[in-house]
C-alpha positions as semicolon CSV with decimal commas, in nm:
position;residue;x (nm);y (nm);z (nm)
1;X;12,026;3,766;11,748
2;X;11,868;3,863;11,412
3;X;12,020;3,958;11,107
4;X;11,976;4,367;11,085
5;X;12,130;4,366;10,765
6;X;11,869;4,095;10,608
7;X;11,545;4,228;10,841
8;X;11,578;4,612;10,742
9;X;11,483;4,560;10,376
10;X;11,227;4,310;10,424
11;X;11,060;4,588;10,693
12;X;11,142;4,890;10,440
13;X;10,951;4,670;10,189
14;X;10,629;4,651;10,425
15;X;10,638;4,972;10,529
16;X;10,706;5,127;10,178
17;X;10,389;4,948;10,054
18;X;10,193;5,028;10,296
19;X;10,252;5,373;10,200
20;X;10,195;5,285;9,844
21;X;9,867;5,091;9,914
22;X;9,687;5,422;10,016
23;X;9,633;5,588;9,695
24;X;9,446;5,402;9,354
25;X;9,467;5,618;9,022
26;X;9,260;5,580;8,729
27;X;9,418;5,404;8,405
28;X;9,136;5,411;8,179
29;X;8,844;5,565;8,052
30;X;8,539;5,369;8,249
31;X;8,290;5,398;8,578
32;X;8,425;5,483;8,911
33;X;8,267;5,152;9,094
34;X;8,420;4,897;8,814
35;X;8,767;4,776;8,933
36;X;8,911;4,745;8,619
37;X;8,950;5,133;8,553
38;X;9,184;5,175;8,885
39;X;9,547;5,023;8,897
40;X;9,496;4,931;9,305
41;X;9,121;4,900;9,353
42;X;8,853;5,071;9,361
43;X;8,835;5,412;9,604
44;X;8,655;5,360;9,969
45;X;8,726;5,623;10,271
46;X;9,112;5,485;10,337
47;X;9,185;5,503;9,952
48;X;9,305;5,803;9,763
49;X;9,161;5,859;9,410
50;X;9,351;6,004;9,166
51;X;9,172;6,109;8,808
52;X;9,389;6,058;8,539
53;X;9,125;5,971;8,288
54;X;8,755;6,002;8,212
55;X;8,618;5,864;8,527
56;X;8,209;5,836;8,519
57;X;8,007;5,806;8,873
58;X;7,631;5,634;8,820
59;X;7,327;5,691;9,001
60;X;7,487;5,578;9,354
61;X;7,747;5,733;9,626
62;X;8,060;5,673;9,587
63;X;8,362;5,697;9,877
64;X;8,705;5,833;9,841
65;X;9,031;5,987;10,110
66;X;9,173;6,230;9,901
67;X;9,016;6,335;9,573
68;X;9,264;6,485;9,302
69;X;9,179;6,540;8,913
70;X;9,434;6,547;8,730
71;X;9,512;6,825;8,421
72;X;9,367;6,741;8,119
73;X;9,106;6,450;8,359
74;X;8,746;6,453;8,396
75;X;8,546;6,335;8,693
76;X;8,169;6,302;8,574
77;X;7,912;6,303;8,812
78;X;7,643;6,456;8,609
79;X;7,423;6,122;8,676
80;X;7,109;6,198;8,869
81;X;7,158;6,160;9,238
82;X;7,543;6,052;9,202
83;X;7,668;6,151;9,518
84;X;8,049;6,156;9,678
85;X;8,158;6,149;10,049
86;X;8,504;6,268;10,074
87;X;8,661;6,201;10,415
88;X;9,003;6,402;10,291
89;X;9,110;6,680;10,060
90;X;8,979;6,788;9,731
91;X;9,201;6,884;9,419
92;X;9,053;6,999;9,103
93;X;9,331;7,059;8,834
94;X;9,138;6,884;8,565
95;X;8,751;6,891;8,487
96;X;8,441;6,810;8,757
97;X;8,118;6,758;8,590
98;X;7,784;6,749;8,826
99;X;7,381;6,772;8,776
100;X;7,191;6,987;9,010
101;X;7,042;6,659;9,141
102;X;7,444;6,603;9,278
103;X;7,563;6,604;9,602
104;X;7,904;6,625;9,741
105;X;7,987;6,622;10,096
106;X;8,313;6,681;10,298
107;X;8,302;6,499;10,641
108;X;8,662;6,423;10,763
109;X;8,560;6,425;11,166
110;X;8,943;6,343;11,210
111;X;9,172;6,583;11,056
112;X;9,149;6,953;10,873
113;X;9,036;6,899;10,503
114;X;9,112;7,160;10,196
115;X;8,916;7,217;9,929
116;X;9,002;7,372;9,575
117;X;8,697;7,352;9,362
118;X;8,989;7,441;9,049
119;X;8,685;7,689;8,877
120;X;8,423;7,399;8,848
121;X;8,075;7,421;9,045
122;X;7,945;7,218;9,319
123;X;7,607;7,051;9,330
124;X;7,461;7,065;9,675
125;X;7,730;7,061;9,922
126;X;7,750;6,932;10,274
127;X;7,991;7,019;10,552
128;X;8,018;6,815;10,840
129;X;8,420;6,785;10,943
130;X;8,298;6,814;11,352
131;X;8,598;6,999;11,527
132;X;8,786;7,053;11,254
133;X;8,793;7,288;10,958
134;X;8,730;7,292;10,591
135;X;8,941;7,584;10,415
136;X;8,828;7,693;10,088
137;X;9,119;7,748;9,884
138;X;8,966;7,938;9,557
139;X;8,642;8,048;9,461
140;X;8,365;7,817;9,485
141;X;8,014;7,812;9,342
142;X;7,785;7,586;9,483
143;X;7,493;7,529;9,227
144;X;7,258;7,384;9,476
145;X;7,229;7,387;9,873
146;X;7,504;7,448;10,150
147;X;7,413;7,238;10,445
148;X;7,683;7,359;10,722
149;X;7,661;7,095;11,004
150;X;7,936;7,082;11,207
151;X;8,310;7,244;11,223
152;X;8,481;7,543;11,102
153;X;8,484;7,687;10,759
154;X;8,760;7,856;10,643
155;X;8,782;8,135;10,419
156;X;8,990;8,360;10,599
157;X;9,321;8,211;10,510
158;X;9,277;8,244;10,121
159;X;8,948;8,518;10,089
160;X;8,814;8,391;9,829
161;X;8,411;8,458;9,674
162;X;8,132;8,168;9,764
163;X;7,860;8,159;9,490
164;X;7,551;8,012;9,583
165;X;7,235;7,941;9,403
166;X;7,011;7,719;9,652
167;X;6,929;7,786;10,028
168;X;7,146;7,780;10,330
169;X;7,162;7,594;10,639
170;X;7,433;7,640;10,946
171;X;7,349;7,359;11,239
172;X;7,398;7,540;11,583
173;X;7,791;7,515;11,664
174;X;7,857;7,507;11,309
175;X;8,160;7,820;11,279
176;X;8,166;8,038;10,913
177;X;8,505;8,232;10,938
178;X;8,521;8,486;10,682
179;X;8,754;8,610;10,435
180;X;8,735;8,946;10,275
181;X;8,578;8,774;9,961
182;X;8,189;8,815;9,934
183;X;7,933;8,577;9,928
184;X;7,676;8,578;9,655
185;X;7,341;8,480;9,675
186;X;7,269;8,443;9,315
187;X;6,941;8,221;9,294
188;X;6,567;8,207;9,315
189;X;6,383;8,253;9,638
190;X;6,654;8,151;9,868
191;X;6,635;8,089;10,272
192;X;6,902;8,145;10,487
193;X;6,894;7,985;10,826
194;X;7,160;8,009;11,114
195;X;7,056;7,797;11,403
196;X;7,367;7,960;11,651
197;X;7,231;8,210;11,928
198;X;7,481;8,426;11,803
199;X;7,472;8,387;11,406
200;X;7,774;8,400;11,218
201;X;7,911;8,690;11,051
202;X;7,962;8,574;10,725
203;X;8,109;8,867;10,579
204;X;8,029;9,121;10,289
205;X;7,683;8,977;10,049
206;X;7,600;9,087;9,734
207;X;7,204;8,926;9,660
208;X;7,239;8,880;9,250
């Protein structure tokens, strides 16, 4: 029979790093895709990103689990075309930087994600978490486009105001919950464009 006593730590050691393995946090000023400015790697869809520091994306897409910025951090993506796919939640407490050319997009597929833009705006933003839902957890201002694809948006649970300056686009099966925040339509010649039979109600507008 084994030893218990001599096989529990070595398995509490596996499993604890494991656990440890999933998240890589920035300990420098430098670019997102260089190694060197993460302590564990640099983020892909099973790695958490934490911002601690001055983190720069280049013209290219970039990966990540869960996003969080840190206080006092800065995520700049104001590189033409820089684009991020997050497959988890997004944290803002720090500073997001973008270019209208931006795109961010939010495409879980597995599991609910939550968003909290933390006052910053959004380039053009893309929802596709099919059969789940994204909740939007404070006010958001998307400077660009809202593709809707697939899932539920949330913004029920916290009511908070959606800014948007470009056009919108809801796929057919694509579910808008609202909140008793409004939704602003504060650009130039903007289309809306619900493909459902039934379009959503998307609660009160103001057109700015």
């Amino acid at each position: 029979m084994p030893n218990l006593h001599k096989l529990f730590p070595v398995v509490f050691f596996v499993f604890f790093s494991v656990l440890t393995a999933q998240t890589t946090t920035s300990i420098t000023n430098g670019n997102w895709a260089v190694a060197a400015t993460w302590d564990n790697g640099v983020p892909s869809v099973s790695l958490h990103a934490v911002i601690a520091n001055t983190v720069t994306i280049q013209t290219e897409t970039v990966y990540v689990k869960n996003l969080t910025i840190n206080a006092g951090a800065t995520l700049n993506a104001s590189a033409f075309f820089a684009k991020i796919r997050v497959k988890g939640d997004w944290t803002n407490n720090g500073t997001f930087n973008t270019s209208t050319t931006g795109e961010v997009s939010f495409y879980s597929g597995a599991a609910n994600q939550i968003v909290d833009p933390g006052g910053d705006t959004f380039p053009d933003l893309i929802l596709n978490n099919s059969g789940f839902t994204i909740l939007i957890s404070d006010h958001i201002d998307i400077n660009g486009d809202l593709t809707f694809t697939a899932g539920t948006l949330d913004l029920d649970t916290s009511d908070k105001n959606v800014n948007i300056d470009g056009d919108v686009e809801i796929t057919s099966g694509a579910v808008w919950t609202k909140g008793d925040g409004t939704v602003t339509f504060d650009g130039d010649d903007q289309d809306f464009t619900d493909y459902n039979g039934s379009p959503n109600n998307i609660g009160d507008i103001v057109v700015d």
